[in-house]
PQR file with spaces between the fields and no chain letter, atoms N, CA, C, O and H, PARSE charges and radii, in Angstrom:
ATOM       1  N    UNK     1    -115.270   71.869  162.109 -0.4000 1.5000
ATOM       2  CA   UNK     1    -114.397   72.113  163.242 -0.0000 2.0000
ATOM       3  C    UNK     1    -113.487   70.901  163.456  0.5500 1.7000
ATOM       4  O    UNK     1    -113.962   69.794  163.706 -0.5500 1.4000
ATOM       5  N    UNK     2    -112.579   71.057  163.385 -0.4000 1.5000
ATOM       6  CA   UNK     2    -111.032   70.301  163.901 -0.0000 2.0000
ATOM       7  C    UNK     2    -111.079   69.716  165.306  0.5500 1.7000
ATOM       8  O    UNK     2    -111.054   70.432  166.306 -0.5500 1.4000
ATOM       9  H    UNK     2    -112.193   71.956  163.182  0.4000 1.0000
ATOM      10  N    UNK     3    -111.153   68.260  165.349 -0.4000 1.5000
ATOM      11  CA   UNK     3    -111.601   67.526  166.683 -0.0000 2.0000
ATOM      12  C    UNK     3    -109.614   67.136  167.454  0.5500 1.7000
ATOM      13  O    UNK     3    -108.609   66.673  166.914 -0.5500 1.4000
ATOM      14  H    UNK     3    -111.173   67.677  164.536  0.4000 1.0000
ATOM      15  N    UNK     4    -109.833   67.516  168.543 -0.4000 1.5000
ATOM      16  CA   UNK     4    -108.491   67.453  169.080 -0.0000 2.0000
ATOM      17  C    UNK     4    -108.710   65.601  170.061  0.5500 1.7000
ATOM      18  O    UNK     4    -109.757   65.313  170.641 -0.5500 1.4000
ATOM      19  H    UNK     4    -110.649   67.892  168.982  0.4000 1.0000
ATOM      20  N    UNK     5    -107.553   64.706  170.003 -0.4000 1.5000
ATOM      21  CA   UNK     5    -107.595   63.664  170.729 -0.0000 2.0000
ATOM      22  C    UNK     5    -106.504   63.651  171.025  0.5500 1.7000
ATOM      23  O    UNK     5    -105.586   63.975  170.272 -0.5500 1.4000
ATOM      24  H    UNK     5    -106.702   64.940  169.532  0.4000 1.0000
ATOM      25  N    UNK     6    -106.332   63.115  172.676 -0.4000 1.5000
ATOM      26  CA   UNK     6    -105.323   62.885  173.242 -0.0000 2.0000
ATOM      27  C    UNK     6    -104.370   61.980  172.772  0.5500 1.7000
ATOM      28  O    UNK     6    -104.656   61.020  172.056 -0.5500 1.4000
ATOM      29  H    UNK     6    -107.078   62.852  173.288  0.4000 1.0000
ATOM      30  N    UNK     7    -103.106   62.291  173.200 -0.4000 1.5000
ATOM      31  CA   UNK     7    -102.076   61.276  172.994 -0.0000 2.0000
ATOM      32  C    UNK     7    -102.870   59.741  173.289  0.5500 1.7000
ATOM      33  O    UNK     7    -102.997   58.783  172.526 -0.5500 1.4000
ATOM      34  H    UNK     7    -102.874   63.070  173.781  0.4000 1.0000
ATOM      35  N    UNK     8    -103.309   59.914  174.618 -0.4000 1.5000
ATOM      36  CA   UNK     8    -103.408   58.114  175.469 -0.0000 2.0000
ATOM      37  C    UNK     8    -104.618   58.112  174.074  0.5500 1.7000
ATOM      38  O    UNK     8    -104.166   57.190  173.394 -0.5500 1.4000
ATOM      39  H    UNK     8    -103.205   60.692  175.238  0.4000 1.0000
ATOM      40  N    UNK     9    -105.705   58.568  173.419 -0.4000 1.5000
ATOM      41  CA   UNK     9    -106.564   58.382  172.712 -0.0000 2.0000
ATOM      42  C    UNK     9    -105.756   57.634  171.564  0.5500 1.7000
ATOM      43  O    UNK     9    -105.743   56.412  171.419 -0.5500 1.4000
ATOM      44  H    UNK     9    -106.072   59.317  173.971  0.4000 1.0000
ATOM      45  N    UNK    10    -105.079   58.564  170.764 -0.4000 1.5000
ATOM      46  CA   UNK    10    -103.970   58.348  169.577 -0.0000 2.0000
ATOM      47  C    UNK    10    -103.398   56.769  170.103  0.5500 1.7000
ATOM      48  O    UNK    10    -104.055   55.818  169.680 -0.5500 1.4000
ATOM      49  H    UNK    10    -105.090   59.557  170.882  0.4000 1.0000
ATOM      50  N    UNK    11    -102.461   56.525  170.811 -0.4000 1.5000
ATOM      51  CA   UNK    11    -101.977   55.183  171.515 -0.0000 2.0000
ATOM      52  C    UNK    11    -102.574   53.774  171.528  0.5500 1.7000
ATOM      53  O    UNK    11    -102.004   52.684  171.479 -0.5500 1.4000
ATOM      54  H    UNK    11    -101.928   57.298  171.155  0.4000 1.0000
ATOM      55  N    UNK    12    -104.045   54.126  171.618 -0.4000 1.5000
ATOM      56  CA   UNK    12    -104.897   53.044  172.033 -0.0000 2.0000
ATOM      57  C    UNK    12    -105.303   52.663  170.720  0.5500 1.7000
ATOM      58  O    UNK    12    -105.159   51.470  170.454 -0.5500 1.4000
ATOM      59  H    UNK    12    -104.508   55.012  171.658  0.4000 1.0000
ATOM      60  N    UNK    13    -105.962   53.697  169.500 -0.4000 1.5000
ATOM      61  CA   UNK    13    -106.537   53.382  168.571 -0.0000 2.0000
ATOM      62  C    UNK    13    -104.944   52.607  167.407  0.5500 1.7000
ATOM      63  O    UNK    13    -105.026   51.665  166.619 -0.5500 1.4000
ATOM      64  H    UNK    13    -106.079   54.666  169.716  0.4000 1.0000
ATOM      65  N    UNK    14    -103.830   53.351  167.704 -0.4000 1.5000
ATOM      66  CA   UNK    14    -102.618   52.580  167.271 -0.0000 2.0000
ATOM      67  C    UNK    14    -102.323   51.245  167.625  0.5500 1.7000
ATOM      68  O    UNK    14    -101.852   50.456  166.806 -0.5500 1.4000
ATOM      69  H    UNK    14    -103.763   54.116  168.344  0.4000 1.0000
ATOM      70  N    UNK    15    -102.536   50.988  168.628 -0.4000 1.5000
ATOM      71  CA   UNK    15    -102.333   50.082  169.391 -0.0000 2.0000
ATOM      72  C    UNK    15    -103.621   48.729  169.317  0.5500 1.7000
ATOM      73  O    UNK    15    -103.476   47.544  169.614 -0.5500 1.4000
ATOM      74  H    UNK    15    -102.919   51.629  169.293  0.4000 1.0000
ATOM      75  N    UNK    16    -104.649   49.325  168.897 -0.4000 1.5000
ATOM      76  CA   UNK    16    -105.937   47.972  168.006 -0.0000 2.0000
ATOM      77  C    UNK    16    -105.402   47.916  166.828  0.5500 1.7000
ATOM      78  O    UNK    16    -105.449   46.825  166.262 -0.5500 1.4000
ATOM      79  H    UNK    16    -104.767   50.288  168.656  0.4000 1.0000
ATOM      80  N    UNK    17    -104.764   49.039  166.149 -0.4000 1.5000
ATOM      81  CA   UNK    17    -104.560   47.995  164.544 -0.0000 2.0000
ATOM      82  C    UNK    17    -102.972   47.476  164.663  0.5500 1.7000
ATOM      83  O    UNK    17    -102.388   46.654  163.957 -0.5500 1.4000
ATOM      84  H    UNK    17    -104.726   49.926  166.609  0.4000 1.0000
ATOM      85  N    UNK    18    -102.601   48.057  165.523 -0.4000 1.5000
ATOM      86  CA   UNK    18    -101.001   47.262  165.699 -0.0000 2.0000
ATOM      87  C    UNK    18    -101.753   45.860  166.177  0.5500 1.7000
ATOM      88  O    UNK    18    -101.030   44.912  165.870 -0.5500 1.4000
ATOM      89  H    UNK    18    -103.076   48.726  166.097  0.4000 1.0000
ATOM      90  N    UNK    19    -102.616   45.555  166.638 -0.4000 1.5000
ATOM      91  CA   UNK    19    -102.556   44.297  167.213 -0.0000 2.0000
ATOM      92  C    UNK    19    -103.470   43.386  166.551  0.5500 1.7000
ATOM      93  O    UNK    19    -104.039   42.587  167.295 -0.5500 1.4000
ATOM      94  H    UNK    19    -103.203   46.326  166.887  0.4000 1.0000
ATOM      95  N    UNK    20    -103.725   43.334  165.352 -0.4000 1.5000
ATOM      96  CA   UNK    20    -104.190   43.336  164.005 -0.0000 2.0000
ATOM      97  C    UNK    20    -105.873   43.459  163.796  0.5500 1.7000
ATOM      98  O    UNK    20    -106.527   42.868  162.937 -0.5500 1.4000
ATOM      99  H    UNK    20    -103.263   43.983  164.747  0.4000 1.0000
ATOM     100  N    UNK    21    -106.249   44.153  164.558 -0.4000 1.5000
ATOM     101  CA   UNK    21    -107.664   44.984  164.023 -0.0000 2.0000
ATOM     102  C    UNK    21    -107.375   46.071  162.786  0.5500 1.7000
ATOM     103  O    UNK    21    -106.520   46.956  162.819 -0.5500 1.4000
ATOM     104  H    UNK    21    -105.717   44.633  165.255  0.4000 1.0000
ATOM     105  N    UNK    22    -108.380   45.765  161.588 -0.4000 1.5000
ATOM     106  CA   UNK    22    -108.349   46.931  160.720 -0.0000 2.0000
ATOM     107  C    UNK    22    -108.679   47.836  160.697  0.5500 1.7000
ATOM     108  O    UNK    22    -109.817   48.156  161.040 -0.5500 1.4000
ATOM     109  H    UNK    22    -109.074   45.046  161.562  0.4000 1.0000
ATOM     110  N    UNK    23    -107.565   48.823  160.164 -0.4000 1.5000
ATOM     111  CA   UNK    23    -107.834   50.688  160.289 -0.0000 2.0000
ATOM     112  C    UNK    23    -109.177   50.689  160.174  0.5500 1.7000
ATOM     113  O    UNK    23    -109.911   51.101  161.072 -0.5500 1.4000
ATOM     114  H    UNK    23    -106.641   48.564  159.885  0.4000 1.0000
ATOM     115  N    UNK    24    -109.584   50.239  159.088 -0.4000 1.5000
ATOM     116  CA   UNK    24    -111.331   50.621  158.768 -0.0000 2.0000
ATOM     117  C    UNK    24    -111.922   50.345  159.186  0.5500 1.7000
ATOM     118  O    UNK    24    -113.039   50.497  158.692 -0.5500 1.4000
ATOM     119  H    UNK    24    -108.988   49.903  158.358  0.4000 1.0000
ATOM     120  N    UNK    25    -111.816   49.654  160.524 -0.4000 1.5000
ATOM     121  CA   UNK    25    -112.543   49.138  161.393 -0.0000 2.0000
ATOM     122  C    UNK    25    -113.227   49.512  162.587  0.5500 1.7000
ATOM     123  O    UNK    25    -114.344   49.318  163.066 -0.5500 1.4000
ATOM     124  H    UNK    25    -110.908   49.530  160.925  0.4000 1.0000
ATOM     125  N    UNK    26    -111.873   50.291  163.004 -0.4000 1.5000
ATOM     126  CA   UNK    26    -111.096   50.994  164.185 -0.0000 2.0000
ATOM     127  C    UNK    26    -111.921   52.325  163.669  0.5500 1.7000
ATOM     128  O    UNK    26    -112.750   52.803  164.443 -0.5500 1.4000
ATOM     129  H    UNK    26    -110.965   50.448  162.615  0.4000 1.0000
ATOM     130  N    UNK    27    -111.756   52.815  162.636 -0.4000 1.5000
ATOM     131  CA   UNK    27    -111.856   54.038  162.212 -0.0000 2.0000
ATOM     132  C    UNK    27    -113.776   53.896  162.283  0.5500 1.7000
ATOM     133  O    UNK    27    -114.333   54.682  163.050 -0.5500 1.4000
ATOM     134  H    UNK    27    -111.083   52.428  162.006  0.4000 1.0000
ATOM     135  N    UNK    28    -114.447   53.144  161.675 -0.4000 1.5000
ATOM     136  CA   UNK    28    -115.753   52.791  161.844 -0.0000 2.0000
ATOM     137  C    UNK    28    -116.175   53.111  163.468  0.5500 1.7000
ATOM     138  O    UNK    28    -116.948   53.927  163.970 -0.5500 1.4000
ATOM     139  H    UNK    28    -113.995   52.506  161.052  0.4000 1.0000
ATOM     140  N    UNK    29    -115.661   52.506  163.795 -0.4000 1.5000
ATOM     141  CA   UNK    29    -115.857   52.190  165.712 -0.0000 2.0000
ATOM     142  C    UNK    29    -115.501   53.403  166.398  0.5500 1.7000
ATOM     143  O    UNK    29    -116.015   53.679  167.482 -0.5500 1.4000
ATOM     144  H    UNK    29    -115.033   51.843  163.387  0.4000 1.0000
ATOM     145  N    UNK    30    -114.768   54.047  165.913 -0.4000 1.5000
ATOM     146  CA   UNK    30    -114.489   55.672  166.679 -0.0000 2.0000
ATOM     147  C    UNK    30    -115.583   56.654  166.111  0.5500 1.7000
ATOM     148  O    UNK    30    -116.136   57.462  166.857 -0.5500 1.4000
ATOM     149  H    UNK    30    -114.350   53.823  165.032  0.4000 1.0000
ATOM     150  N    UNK    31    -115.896   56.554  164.699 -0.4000 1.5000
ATOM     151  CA   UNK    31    -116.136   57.557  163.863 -0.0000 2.0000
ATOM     152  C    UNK    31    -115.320   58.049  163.521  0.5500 1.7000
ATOM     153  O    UNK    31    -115.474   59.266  163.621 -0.5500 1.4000
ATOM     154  H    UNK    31    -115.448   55.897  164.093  0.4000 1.0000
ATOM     155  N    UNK    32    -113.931   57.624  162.903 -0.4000 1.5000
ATOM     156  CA   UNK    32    -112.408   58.875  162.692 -0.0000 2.0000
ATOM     157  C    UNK    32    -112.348   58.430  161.843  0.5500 1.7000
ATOM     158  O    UNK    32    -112.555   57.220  161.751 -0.5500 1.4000
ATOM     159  H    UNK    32    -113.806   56.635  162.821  0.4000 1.0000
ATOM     160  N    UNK    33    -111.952   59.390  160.532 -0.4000 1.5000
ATOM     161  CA   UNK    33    -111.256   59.007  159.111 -0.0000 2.0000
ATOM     162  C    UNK    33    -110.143   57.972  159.030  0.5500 1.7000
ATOM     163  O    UNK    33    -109.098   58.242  159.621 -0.5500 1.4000
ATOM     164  H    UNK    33    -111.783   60.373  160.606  0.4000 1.0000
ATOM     165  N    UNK    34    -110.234   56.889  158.412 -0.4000 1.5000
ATOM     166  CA   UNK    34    -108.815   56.258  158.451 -0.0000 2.0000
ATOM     167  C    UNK    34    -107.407   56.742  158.086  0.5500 1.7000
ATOM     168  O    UNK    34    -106.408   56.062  158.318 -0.5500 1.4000
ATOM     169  H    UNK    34    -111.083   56.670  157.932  0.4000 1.0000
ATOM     170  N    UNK    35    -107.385   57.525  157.707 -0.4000 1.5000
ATOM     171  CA   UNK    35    -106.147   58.458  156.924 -0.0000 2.0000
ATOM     172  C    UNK    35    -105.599   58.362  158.236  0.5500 1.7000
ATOM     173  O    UNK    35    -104.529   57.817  158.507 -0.5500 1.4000
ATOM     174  H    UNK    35    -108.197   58.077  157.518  0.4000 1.0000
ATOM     175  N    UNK    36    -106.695   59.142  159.374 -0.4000 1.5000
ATOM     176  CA   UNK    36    -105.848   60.102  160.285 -0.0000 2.0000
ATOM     177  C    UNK    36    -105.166   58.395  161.058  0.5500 1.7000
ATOM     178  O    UNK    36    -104.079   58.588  161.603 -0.5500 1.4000
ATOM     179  H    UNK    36    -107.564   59.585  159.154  0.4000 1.0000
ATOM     180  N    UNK    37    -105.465   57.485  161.112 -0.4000 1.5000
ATOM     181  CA   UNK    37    -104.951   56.640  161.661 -0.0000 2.0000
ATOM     182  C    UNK    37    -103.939   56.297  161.448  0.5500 1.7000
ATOM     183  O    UNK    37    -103.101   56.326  162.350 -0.5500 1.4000
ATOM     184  H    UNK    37    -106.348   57.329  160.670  0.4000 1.0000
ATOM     185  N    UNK    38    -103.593   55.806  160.091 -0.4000 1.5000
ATOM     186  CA   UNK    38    -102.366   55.970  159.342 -0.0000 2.0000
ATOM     187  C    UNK    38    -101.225   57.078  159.913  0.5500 1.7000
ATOM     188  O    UNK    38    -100.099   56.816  160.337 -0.5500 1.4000
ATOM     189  H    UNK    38    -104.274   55.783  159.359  0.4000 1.0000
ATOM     190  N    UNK    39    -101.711   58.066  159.821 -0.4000 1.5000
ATOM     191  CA   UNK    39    -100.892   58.850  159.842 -0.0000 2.0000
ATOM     192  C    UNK    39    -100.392   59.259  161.500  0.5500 1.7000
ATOM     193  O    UNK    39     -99.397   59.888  161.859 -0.5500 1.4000
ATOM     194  H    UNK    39    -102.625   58.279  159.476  0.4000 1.0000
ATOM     195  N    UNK    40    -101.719   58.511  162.492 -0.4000 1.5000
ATOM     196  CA   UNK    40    -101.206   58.352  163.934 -0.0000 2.0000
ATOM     197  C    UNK    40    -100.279   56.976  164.203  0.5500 1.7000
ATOM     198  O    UNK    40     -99.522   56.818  165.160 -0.5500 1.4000
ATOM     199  H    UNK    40    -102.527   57.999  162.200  0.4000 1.0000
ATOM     200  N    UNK    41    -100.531   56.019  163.117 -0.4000 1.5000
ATOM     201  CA   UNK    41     -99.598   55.049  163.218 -0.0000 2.0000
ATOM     202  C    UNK    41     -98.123   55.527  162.667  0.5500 1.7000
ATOM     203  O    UNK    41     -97.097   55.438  163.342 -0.5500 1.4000
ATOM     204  H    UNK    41    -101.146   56.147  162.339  0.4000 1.0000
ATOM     205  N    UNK    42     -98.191   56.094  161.214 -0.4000 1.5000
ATOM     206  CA   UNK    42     -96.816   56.608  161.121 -0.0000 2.0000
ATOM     207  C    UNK    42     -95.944   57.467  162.319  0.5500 1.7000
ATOM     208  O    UNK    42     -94.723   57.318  162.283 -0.5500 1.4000
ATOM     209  H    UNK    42     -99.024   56.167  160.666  0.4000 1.0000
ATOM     210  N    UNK    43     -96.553   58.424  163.454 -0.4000 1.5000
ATOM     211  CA   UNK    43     -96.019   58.873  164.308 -0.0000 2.0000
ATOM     212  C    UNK    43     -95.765   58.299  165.407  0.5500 1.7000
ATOM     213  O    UNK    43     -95.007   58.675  166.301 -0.5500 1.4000
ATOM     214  H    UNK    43     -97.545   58.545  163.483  0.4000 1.0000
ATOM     215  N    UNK    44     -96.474   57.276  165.338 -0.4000 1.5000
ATOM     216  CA   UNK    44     -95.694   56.417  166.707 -0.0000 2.0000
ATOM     217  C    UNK    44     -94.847   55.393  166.194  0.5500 1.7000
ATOM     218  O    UNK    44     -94.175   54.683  166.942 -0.5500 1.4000
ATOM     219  H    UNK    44     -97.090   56.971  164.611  0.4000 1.0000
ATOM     220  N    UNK    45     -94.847   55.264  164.743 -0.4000 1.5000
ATOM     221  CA   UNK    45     -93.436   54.191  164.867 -0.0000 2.0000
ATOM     222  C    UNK    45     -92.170   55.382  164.574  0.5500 1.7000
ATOM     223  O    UNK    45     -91.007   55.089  164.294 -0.5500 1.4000
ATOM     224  H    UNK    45     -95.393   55.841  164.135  0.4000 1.0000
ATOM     225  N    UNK    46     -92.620   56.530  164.690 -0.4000 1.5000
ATOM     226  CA   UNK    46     -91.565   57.880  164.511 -0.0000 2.0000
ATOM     227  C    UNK    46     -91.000   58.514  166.200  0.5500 1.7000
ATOM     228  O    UNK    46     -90.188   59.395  166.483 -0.5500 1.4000
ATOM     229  H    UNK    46     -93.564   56.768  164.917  0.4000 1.0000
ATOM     230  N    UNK    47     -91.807   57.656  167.025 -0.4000 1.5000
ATOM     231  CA   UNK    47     -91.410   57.424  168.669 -0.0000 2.0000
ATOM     232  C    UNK    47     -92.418   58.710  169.084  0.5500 1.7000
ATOM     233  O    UNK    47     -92.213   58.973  170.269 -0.5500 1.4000
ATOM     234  H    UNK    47     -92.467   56.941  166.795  0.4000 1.0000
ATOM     235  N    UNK    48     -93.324   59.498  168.568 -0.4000 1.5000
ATOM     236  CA   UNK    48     -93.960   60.435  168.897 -0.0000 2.0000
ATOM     237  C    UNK    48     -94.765   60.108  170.590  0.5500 1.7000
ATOM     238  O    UNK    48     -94.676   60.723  171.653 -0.5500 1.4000
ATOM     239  H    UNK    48     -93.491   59.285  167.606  0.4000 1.0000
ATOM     240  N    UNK    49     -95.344   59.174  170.290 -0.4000 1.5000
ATOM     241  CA   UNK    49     -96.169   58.484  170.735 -0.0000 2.0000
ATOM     242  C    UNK    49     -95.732   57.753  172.777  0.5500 1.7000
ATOM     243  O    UNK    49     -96.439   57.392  173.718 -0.5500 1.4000
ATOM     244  H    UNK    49     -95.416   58.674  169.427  0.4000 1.0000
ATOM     245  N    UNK    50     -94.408   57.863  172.570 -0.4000 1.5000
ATOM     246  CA   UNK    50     -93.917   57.248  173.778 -0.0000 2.0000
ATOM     247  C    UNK    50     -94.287   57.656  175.216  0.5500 1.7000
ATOM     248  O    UNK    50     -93.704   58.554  175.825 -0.5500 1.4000
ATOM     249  H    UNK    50     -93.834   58.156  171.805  0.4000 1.0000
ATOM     250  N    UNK    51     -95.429   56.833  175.769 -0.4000 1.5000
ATOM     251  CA   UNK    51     -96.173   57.120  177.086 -0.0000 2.0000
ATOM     252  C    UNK    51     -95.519   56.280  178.286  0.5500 1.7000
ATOM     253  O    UNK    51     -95.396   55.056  178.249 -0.5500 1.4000
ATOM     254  H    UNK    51     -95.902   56.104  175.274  0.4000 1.0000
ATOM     255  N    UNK    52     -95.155   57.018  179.256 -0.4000 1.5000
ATOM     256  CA   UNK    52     -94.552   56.532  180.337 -0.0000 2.0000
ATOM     257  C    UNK    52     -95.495   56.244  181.197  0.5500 1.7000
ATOM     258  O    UNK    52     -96.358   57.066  181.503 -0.5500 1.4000
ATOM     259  H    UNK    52     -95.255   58.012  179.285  0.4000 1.0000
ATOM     260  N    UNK    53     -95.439   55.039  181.687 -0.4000 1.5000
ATOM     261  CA   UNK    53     -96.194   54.634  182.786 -0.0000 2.0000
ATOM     262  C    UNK    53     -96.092   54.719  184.264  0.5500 1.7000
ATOM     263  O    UNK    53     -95.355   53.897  184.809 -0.5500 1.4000
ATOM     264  H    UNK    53     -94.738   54.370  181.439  0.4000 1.0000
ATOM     265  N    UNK    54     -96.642   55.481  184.907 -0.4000 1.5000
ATOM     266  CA   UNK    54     -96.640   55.612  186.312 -0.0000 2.0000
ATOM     267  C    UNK    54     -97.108   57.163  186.689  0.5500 1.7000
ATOM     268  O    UNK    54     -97.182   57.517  187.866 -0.5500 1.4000
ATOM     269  H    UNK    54     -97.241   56.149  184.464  0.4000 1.0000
């Protein structure tokens, strides 16, 4: 079964290896495939990702 995570979820785990924690790390610590990280990092530098605050 296909696990659904929120945007703010997606954001945060982008946002540890943007800030130089490793995917495989990140991905260890969630339980999430690293691929899918990658490929949540490719969409937020694609502006997917853009959370407004307030």
């Amino acid at each position: 079964m296909k696990r659904k995570y929120s945007v703010e979820f997606k954001y945060e785990v982008v946002k540890m290896v943007l800030e130089s924690k490793k995917p495989s790390d990140v991905a260890r610590q969630y339980k999430i495939n690293s691929r899918i990280i990658y490929r949540w990092i490719r969409e937020y530098k694609q502006g997917k990702y853009n959370l407004t605050v307030g």
